[in-house]
C-alpha positions as CSV (number, residue, x, y, z in Angstrom):
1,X,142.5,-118.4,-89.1
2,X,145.8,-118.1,-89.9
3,X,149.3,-117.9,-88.1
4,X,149.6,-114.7,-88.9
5,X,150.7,-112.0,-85.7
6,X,147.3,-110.1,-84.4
7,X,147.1,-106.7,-83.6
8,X,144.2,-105.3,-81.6
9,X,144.3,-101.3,-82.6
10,X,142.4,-99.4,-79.3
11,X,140.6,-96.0,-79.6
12,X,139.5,-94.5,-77.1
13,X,137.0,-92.1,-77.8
14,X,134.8,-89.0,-75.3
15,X,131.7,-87.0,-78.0
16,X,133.9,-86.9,-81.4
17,X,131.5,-89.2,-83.4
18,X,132.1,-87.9,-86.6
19,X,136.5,-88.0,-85.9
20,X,135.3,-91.8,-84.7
21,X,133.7,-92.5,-88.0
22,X,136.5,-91.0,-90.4
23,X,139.3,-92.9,-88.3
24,X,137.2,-96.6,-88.7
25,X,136.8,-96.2,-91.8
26,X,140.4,-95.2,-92.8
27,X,141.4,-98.1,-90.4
28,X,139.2,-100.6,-92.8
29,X,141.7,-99.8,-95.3
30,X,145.1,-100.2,-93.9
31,X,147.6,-102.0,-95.7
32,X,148.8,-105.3,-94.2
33,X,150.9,-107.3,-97.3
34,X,149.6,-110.4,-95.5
35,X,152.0,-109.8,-92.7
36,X,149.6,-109.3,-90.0
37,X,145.9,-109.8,-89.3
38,X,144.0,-107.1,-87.2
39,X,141.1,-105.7,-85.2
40,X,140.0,-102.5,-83.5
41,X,138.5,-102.6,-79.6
42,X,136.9,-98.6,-79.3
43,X,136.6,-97.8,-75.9
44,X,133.7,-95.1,-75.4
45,X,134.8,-92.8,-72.2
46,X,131.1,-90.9,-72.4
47,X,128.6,-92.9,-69.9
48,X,125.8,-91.5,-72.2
49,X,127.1,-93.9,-75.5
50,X,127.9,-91.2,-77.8
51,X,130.0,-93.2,-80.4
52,X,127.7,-95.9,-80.1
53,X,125.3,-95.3,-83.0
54,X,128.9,-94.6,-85.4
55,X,129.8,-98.1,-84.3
56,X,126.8,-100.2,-84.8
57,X,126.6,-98.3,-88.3
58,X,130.2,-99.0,-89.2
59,X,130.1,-102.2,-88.4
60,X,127.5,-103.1,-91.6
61,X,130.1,-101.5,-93.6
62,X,133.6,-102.6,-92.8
63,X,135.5,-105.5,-93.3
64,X,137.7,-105.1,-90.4
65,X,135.9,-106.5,-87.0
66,X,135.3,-103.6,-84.4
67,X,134.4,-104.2,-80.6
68,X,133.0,-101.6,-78.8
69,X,133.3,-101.3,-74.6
70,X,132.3,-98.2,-72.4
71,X,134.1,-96.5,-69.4
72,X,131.3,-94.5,-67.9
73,X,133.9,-92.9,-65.4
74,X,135.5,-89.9,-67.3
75,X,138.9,-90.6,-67.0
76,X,141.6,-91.4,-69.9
77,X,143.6,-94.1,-68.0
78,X,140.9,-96.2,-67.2
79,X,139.5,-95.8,-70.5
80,X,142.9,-97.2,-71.7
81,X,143.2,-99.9,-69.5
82,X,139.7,-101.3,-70.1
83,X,140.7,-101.1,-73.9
84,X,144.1,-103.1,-72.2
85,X,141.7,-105.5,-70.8
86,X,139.7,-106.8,-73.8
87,X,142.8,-106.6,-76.4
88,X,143.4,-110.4,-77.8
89,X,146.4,-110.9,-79.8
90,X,150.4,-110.0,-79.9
91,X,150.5,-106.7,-80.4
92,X,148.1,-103.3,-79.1
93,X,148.2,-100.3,-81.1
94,X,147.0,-96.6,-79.6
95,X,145.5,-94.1,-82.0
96,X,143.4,-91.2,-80.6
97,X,140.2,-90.4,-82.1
98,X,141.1,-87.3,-83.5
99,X,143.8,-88.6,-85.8
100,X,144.4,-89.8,-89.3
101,X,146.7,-92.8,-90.0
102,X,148.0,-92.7,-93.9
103,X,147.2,-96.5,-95.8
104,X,150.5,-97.8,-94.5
105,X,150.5,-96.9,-90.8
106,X,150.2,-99.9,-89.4
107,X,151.9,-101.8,-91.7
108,X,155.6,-99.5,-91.0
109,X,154.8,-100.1,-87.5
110,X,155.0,-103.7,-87.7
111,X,158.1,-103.9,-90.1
112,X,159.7,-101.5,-87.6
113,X,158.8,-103.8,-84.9
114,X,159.8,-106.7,-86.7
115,X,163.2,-105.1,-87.5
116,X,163.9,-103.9,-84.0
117,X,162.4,-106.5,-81.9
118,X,162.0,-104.2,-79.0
119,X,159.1,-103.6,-76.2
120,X,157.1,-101.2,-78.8
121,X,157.8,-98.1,-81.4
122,X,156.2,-94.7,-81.5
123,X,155.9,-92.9,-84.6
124,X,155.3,-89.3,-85.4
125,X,151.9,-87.1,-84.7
126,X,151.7,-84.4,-87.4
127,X,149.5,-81.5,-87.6
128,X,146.9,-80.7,-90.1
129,X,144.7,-77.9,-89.8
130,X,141.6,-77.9,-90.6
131,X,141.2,-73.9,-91.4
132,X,144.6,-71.5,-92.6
133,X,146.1,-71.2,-89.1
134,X,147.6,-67.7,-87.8
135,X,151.1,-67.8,-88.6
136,X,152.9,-67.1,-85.0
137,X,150.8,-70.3,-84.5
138,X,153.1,-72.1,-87.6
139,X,155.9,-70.2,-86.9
140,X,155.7,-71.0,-83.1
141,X,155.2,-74.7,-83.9
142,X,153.0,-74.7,-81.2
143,X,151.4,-78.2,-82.5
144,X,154.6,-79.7,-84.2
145,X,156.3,-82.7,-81.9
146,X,160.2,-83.9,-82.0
147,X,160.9,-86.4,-84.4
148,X,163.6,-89.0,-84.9
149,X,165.6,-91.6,-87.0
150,X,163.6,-94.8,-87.5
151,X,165.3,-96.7,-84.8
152,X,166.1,-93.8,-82.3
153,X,166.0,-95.3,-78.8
154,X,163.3,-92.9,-76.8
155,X,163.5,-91.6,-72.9
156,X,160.2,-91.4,-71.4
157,X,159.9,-86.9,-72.7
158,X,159.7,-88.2,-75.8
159,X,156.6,-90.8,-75.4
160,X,153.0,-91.1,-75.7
161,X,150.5,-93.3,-76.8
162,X,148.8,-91.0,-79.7
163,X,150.7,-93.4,-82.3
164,X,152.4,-96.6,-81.1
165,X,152.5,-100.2,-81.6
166,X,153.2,-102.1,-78.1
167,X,154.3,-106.3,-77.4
168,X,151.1,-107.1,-75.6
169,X,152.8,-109.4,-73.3
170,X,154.1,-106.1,-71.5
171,X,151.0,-105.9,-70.0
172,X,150.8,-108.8,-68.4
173,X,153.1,-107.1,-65.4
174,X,151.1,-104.9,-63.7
175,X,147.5,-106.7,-63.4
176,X,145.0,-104.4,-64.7
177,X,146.3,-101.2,-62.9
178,X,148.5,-100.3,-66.1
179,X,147.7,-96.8,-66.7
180,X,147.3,-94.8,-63.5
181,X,143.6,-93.3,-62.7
182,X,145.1,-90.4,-60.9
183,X,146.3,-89.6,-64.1
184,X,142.9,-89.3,-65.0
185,X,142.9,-85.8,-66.9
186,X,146.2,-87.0,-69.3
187,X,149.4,-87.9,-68.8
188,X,149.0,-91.0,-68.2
189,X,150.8,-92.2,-71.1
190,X,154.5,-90.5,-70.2
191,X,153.5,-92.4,-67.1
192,X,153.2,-95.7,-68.3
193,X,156.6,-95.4,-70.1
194,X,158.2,-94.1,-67.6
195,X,157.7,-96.9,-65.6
196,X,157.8,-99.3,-68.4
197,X,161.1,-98.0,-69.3
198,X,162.2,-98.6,-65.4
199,X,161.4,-101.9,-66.0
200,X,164.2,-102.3,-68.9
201,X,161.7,-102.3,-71.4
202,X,163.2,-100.1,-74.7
203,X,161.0,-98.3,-77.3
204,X,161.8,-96.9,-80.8
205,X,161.1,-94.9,-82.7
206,X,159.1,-95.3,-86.4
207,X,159.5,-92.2,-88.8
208,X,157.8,-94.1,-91.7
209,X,154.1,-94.1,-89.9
210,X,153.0,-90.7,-89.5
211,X,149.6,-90.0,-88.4
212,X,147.3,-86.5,-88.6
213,X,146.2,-84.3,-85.5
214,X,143.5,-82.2,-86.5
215,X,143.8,-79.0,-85.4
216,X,140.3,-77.4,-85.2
217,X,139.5,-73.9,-85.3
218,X,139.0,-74.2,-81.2
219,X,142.5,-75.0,-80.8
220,X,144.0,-72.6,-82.3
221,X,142.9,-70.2,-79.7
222,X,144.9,-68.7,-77.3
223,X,142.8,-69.5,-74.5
224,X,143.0,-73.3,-75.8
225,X,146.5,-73.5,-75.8
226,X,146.8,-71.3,-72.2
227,X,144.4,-74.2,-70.7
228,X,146.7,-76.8,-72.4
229,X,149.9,-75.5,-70.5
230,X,147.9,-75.1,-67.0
231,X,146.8,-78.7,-67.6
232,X,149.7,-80.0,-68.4
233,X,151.3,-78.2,-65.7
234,X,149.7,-80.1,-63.4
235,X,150.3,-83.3,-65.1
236,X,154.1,-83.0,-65.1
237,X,153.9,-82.0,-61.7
238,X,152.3,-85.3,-60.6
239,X,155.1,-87.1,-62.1
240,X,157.7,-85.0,-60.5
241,X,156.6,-85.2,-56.6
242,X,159.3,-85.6,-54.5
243,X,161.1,-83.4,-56.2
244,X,161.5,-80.0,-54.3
245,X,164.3,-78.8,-56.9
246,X,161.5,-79.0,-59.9
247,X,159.6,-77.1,-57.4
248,X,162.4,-74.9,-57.2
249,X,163.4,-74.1,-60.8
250,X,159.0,-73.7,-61.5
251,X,159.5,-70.8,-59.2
252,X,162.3,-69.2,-60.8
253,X,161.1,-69.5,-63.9
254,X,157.2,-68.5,-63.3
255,X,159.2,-65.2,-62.0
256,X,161.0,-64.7,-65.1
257,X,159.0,-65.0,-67.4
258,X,156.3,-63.1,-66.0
259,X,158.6,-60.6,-65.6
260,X,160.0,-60.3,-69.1
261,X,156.3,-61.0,-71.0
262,X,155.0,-57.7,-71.1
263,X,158.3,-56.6,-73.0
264,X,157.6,-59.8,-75.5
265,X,154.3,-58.3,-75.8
266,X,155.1,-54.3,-76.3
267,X,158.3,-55.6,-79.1
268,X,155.9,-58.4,-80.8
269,X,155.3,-56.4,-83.8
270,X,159.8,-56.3,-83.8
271,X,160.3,-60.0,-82.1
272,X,157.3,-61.9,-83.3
273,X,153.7,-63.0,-81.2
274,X,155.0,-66.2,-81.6
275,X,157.9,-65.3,-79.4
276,X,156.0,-63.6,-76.7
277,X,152.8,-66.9,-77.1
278,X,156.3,-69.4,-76.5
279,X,156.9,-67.7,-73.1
280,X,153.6,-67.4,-72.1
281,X,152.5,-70.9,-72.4
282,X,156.0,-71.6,-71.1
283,X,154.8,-69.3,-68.2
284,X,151.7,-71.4,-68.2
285,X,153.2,-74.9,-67.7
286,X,155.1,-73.6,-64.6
287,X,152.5,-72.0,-63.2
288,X,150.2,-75.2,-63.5
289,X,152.3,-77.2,-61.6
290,X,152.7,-74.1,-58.7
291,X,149.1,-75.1,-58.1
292,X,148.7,-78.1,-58.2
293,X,151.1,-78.4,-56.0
294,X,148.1,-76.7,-53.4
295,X,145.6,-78.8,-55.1
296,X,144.1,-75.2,-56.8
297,X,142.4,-76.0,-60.4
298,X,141.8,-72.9,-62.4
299,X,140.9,-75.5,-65.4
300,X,137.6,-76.8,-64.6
301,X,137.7,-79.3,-67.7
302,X,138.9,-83.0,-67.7
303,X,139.5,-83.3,-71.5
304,X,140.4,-80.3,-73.4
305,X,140.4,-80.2,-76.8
């Protein structure tokens, strides 16, 4: 052993064995320049052990160590916090299993944190598709996420845990109960920084350490990406109660643009689908959190994908 600082890099993982053997194995071979030593902790969130047989065969094959734990209840926050729970070490990193970290992720996350000496950075989540996507899907950037200048303080929109690198010793605050289980079907993560944030804790940002979404055939459906609004919908809205004003404005908006789609939709061919696919998922998200605001769930799926 050295003195070297130790990252523990948690995945948490629900019946994408295949994503879960690409990303170990792309992990084994992240650049380091002897600054840092580090591990990977998978936490399985299928009770039935579906990354289990990737894991077991992995592990003859990599050098880097990799523990695998299961949450048998389906529900991403406890999933994360029982990864949480058996990290060792100064730093956690969150990837998601269906992402692809370039040879230096890790190692621009660390010189970033090392620079900035803040509570954590975040770095980008780029697309890649894995078939030639429709363009109003590229032109509507309906999978592209904000970026910033390395160094750009974030506010809680702009967070999540898909790529970040996190002082461990934040989560010695909160005793276990660090993401939220009624957060259970996503957005946990905004969550966590929110409150983090609260705390006086700052995050950065990282421009150097992209990582890769894929972008499956599935999801570039427009039924995928109407369940993804509803969904997250209901998320926001569980961050926002208390809030009768956000109820307000959801109102005013669901009415507006349900009024103006079908225009969007007769003038696509002049305007664009992409135009009339940006209000309707807009449409979608307001909607979502009208009824989950009377507890109504018209998407029956915990996870989608």
């Amino acid at each position: 052993m050295n003195n070297r600082p130790l990252i523990c890099v948690c995945i948490c993982t629900y019946k994408r064995p295949h994503f879960l053997e690409e990303l170990l194995q792309l992990l084994d071979s992240q650049q380091s320049e002897d600054l840092f030593n580090y591990y990977v902790v998978v936490v399985d969130n299928d009770r039935l052990e579906s990354g289990h047989s990737v894991v077991e065969s992995e592990r003859t094959k990599l050098r880097t160590t990799v523990l695998y734990f299961v949450e048998p209840d389906q529900n991403i926050a406890k999933a994360r916090n029982r990864a949480i729970a058996n990290s060792r070490g100064d730093f956690v990193a969150f990837i998601d299993d269906d992402e692809i970290p370039s040879p230096k992720w890790l190692l621009n996350m660390f010189k970033s944190q090392h620079r900035f000496q803040k509570a954590g950075v975040l770095g980008p989540v780029l697309p890649r598709y894995e078939i030639p996507p429709p363009g109003w899907l590229v032109r509507g950037r309906f999978y592209e996420r904000p970026t910033h200048n390395t160094g750009h303080i974030l506010t809680w929109e702009f967070t999540r845990t898909g790529n970040c690198l996190l002082r461990r010793d934040i989560f010695k605050e909160n005793g276990g109960d660090w993401f939220l289980p009624k957060f259970g079907s996503g957005g946990e993560d905004r969550d966590f920084f929110r409150r983090m944030l609260g705390r006086g804790h700052v995050f950065v940002w990282c421009n150097d350490a992209p990582v890769y979404e894929k972008v499956s055939r599935e999801r570039m459906k427009i039924s995928t990406l109407i369940k993804r609004a509803l969904l997250r919908g209901k998320m926001v809205h569980g961050s926002q109660k208390g809030r009768p004003d956000k109820i307000i404005i959801s109102l005013i908006a669901l009415a507006s643009y349900t009024l103006g789609l079908p225009f969007l939709f007769v003038m696509s061919p002049l305007f664009g689908f992409d135009l009339f696919m940006k209000y309707l998922i807009k449409d979608c998200d307001h909607l979502g959190k009208l009824l989950a605001l009377f507890n109504v769930d018209l998407v029956q799926e915990k996870y989608i994908v």
